[in-house]
C-alpha positions in Angstrom: 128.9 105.9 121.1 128.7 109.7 121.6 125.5 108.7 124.0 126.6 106.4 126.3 126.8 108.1 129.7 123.3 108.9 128.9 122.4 105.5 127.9 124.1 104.2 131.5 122.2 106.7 133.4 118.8 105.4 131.9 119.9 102.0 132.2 120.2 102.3 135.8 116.6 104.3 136.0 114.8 101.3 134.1 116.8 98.7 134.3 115.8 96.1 131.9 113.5 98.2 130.3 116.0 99.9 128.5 117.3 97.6 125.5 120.3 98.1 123.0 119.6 94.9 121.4 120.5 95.1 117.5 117.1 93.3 116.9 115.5 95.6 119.6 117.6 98.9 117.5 116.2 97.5 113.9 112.8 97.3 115.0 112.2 100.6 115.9 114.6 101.8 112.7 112.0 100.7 110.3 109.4 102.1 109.1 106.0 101.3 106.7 107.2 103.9 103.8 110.4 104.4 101.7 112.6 106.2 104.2 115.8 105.1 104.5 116.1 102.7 108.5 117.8 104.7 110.7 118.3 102.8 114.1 118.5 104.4 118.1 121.3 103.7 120.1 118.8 102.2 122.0 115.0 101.6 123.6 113.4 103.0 126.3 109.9 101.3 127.5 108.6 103.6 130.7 105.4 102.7 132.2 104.5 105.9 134.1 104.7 109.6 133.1 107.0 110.2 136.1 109.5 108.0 133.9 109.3 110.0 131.1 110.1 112.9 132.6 113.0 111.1 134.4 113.9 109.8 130.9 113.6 113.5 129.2 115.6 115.0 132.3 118.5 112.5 131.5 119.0 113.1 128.1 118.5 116.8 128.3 121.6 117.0 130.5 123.5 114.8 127.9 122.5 116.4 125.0 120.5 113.0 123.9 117.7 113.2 121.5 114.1 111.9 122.4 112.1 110.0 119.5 108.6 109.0 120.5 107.0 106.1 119.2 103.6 104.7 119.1 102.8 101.7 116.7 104.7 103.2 114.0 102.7 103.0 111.3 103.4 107.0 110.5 104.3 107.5 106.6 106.7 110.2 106.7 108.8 108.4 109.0 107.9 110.3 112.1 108.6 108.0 114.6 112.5 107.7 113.0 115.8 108.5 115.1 117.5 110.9 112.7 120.2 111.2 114.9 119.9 108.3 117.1 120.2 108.8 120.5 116.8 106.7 122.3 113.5 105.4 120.8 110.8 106.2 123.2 108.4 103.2 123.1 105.5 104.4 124.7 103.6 100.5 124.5 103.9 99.8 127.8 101.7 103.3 128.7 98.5 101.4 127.2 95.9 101.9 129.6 92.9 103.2 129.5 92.7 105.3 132.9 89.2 106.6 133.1 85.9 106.5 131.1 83.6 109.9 131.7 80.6 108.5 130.3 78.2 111.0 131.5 80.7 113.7 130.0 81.2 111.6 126.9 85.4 111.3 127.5 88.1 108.9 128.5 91.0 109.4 129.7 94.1 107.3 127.8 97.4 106.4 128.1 99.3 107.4 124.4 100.2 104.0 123.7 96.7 102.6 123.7 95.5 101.6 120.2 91.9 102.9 119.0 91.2 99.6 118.3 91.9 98.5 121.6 90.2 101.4 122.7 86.8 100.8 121.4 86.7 97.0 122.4 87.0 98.3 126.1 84.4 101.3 125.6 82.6 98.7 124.1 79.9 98.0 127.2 79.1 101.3 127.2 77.4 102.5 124.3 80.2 105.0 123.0 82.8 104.6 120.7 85.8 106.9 119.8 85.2 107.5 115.7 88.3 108.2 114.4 89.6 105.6 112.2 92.8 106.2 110.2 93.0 102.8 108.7 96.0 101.6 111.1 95.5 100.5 114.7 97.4 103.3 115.5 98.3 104.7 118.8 96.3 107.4 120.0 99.3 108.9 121.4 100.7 109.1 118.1 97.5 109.9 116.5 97.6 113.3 118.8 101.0 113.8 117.3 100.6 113.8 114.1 96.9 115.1 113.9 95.5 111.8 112.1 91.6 112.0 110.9 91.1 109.0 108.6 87.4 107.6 106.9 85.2 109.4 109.0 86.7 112.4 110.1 83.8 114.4 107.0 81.4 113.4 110.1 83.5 113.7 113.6 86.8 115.9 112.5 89.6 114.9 113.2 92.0 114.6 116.3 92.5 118.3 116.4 88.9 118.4 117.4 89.4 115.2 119.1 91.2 115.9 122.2 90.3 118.0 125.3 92.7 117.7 127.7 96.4 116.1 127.7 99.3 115.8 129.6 102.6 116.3 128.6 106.4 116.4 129.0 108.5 119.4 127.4 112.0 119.2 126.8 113.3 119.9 130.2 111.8 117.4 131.9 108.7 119.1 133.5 104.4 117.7 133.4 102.0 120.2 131.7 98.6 119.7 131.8 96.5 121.7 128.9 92.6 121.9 128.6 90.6 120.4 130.8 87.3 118.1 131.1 85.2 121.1 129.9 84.4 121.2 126.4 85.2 124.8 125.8 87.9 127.4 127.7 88.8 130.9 126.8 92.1 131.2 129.2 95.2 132.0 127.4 97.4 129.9 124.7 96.4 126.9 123.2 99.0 124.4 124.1 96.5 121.7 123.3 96.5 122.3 119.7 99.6 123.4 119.7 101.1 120.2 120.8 98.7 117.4 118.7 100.4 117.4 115.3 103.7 118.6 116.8 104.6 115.1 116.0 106.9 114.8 119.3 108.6 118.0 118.3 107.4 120.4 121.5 107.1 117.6 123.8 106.2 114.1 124.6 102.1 113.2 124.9 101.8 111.2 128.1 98.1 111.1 128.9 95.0 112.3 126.5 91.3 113.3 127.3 89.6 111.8 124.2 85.8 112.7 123.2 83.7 110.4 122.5 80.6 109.6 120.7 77.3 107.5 121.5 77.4 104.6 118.6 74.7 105.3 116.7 71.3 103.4 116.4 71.4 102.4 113.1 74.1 102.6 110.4 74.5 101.5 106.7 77.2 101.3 103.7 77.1 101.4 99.9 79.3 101.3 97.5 78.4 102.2 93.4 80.9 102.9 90.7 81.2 105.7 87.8 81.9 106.1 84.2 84.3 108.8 85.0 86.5 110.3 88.7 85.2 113.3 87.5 81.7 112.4 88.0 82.3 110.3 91.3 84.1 113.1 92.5 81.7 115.9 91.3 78.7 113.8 92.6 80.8 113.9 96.2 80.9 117.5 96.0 77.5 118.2 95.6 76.9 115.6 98.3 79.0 117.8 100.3 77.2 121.0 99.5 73.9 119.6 100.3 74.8 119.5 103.9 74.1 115.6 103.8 75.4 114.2 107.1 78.0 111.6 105.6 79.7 109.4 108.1 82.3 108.2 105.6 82.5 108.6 101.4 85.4 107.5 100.5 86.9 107.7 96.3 88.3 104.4 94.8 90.0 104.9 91.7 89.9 102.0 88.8 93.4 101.0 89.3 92.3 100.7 93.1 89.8 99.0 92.3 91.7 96.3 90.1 93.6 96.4 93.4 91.1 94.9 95.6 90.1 92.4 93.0 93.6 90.9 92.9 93.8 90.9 96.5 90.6 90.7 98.2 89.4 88.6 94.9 86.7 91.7 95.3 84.7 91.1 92.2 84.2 94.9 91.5 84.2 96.4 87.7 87.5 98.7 86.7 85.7 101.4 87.4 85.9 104.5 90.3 83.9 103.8 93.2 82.7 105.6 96.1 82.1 103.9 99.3 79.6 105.5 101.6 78.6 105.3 105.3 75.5 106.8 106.8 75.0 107.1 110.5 71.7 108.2 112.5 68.6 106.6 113.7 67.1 104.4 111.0 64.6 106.4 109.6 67.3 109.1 109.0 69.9 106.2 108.0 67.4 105.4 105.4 66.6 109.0 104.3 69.9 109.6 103.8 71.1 106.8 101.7 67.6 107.6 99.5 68.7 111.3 98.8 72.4 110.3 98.5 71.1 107.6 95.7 69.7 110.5 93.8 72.2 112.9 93.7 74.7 109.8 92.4 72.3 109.0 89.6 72.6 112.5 88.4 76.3 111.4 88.0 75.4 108.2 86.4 76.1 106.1 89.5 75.0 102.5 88.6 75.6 98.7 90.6 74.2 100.2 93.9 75.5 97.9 96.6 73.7 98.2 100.4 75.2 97.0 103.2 72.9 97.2 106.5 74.8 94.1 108.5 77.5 94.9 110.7 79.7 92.0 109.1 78.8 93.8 105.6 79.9 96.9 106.6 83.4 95.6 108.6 84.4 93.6 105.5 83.7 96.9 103.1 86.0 99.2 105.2 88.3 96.5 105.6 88.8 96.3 102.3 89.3 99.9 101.9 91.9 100.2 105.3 93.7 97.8 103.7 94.4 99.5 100.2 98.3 100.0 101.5 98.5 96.0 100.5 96.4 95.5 97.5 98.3 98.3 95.8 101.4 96.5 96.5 99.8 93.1 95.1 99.1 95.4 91.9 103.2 95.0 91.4 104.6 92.2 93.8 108.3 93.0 94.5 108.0 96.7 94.2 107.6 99.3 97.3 104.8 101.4 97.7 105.3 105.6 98.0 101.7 106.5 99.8 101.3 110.3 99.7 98.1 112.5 100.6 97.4 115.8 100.1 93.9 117.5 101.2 92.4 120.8 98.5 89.1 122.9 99.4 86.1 120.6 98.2 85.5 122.4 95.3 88.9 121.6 93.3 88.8 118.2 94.2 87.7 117.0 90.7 90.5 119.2 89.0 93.2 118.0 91.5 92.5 114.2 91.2 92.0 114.3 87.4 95.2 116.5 87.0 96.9 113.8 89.2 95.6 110.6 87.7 97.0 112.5 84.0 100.2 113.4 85.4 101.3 110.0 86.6 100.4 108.4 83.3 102.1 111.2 81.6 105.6 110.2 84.0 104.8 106.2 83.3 104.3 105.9 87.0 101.6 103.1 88.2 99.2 105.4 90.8 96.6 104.3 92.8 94.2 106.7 94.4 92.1 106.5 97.3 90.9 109.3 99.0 88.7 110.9 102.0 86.9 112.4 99.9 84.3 114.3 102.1 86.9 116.5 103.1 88.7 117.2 99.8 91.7 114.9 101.4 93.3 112.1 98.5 96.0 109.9 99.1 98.0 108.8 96.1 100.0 105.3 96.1 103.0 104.9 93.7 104.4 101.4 92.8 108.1 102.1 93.0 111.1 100.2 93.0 113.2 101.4 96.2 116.6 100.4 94.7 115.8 101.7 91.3 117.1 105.6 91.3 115.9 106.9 88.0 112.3 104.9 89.3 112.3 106.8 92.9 113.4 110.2 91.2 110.7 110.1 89.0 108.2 108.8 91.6 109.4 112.4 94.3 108.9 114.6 91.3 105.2 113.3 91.0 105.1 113.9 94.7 106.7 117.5 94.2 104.2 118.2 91.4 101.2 117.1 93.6 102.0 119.3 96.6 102.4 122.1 94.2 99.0 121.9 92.9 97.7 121.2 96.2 98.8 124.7 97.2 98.4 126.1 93.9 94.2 125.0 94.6 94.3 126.7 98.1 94.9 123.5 100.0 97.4 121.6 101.9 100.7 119.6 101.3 99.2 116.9 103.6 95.8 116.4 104.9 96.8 113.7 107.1 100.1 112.0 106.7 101.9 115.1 108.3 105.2 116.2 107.7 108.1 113.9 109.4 111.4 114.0 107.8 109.2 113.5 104.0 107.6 116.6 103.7 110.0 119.1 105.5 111.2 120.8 101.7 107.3 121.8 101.3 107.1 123.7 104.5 108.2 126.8 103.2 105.9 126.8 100.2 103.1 126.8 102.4 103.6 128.3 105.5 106.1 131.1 103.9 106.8 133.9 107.1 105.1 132.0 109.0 107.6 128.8 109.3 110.0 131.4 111.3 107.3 131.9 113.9 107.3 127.9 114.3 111.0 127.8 114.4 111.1 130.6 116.9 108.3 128.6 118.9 110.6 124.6 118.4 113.6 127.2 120.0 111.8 128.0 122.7 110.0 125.0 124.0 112.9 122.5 122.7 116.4 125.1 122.7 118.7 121.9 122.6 116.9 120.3 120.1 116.5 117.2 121.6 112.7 116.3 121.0 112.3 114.3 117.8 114.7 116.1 115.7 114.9 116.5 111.6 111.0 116.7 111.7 108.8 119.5 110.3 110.9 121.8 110.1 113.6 121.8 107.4 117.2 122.2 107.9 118.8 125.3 108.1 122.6 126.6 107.0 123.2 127.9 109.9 122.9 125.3 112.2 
């Protein structure tokens, strides 16, 4: 193996906490999406961030690559070893280190999960909101600049994060931001590094905001004639300034979805699934003005759901649209793609989307965060059929193009990985040299998670 006298090095730092078990390799070669497995030569599981380093500083001197990886439920294959070399399993870092709760932050380990995260904040009155469907890592979360249902109301993790700790290519700790909640002094590594997706260096510690759960919240759901009008009743939500907490687009094929899987009882129509969050008379305000702007649409079948039980089983339903779109065509894969447009081109962009797979025979389920203009689209495909999966990466071709083509983005939330890299030029154009020049500098051997973001050149 070309890595071994790296792989005996490590071996000897951790011991038996660095596996090159062929169950151990497979494991961390999968992934949740349609990318090919690609397996490490093996698994690393540090505890501390001094052992990352340690680990970094090894394999820089062998000329190993570094793949973090969270819970690896990533879509673009982030969390892949391209080139194999070692899997950085950052699950043993799970703690939660410190809770601020007069500054409203923690302080986290990367490979504690949000939902573990919340049950141990859960004493305290705050909660961290960001909810991308998956218990994913926070760590990896940082990485790839995840959002989810109810980033319209909190943002996402870009806005997330005030402080983190990291380790570059070389080996060496950086600390970026701080406790305060605003600094004027210099770069922004901080940013720089969450959606870097492990490309710049590995997240070892985060400063996460948090929020106070709120004193009253409540869900609906009601269903359209038409996407257009669900979606043009979201936009005019949005432009109203109404404080959504979530509002969320279910198509009619995702909705036939949920029926065959969570026997949901819904009509085959679009829905939209709301969330409101305040105290209650503002919870209640809210939903009442919200109820009159859908009935201009010709919302109808108003559903409320006050109870905390209600509400769970709603979003559950909707996080777990990944497996009722599969149950749609048992024995096929599922190609989940998401791209995010400026508010007001949503309705264009989904309509265009929902004719163009029917035009290419493709079965296409969509689901989207809508607040924020962001869609996800979820093809059935059959993996080993190549005339199926050709057809199924045009669609997706043709949907980043008019993402761009409306003044949006190629991904909203997914990020880029190994799946996206041939749509970076499209929308970053001059600038994609800058981020090359900036991967060269912080990462000049190449080491940190490479084939991601950035696509292959010739002259390499």
């Amino acid at each position: 193996m070309p890595h071994d006298t790296a792989i005996a090095e490590l071996k000897s730092l951790l011991g038996d906490r660095l596996v090159s078990s062929q169950a151990d390799r497979d494991l961390h070669g999968q992934n949740e999406s349609y990318h090919p497995t690609l397996l490490p030569d093996a698994v690393a599981y540090p505890e501390t961030t001094q052992e990352v380093s340690e680990i970094v500083k090894i394999c820089a001197a062998h000329d190993c690559p570094v793949t973090p990886y969270g819970a690896a439920s990533s879509l673009e294959g982030q969390h892949l070893a391209t080139k194999g070399g070692i899997s950085l399993d950052t699950s043993r870092m799970n703690k939660l280190l410190n809770v601020n709760d007069e500054d409203l932050n923690v302080v986290v380990q990367p490979g504690l999960t949000r939902i573990e995260l919340n049950e141990e904040l859960r004493a305290t009155g705050l909660f961290f909101p960001l909810d991308p469907g998956a218990n994913a890592s926070l760590g990896g979360m940082a990485a790839t600049r995840a959002s989810g249902t109810t980033a319209v109301r909190y943002g996402t993790m870009a806005d997330s994060v005030l402080a983190l700790e990291a380790v570059m290519a070389d080996g060496t700790i950086i600390r970026t931001g701080s406790q305060a909640r605003k600094s004027s002094t210099g770069y922004d590594l901080t940013h720089l590094l969450i959606g870097s997706e492990g490309t710049l260096g590995i997240i070892t510690e985060l400063t996460l905001k948090l929020q106070g759960i709120p004193e009253a919240a409540s869900a609906a759901t009601c269903r359209f004639e038409s996407v257009e009008e669900a979606v043009n009743c979201v936009i005019l939500t949005i432009q109203s300034g109404l404080p959504m907490a979530r509002i969320e687009l279910i198509d009619e094929l995702m909705v036939r979805g949920f029926n065959v899987y969570s026997d949901a009882g819904l009509p085959e129509k679009p829905h939209l699934f709301v969330e409101f969050h305040g105290t209650p008379s503002a919870v209640a305000e809210q939903a009442a003005l919200f109820g009159e702007i859908a009935e201009d649409f010709g919302a109808t079948g108003f559903e409320h759901a006050e109870k905390t039980e209600d509400r769970n089983k709603l979003w559950t339903m909707r996080h777990n649209a990944h497996h009722a779109n599969k149950a749609l065509a048992p024995g096929k894969g599922i190609i989940s793609t998401d791209v995010c447009v400026p508010i007001s081109k949503l309705a264009e962009a989904i309509v265009e989307a929902q004719d163009k797979a029917r035009d290419m025979g493709l079965s296409c389920a969509i689901v989207g965060h809508v607040g924020d203009g962001n869609y996800h689209c979820g093809l059935n495909v059959d993996t080993s059929d190549a005339e199926e999966m050709k057809t199924a990466k045009a669609f997706v071709g043709i949907l980043n193009d008019s993402a761009l083509r409306l003044g949006g983005t190629v991904s909203g939330e997914h990020g880029i990985g190994m799946g996206k890299t041939a749509y970076m030029h499209a929308e970053h154009g001059p600038a994609l040299a800058y981020m090359r020049a900036i991967k060269t500098a912080l990462d000049p051997k190449g080491i940190l998670n490479p084939g991601k973001i950035l696509p292959a050149t010739n002259h390499h």
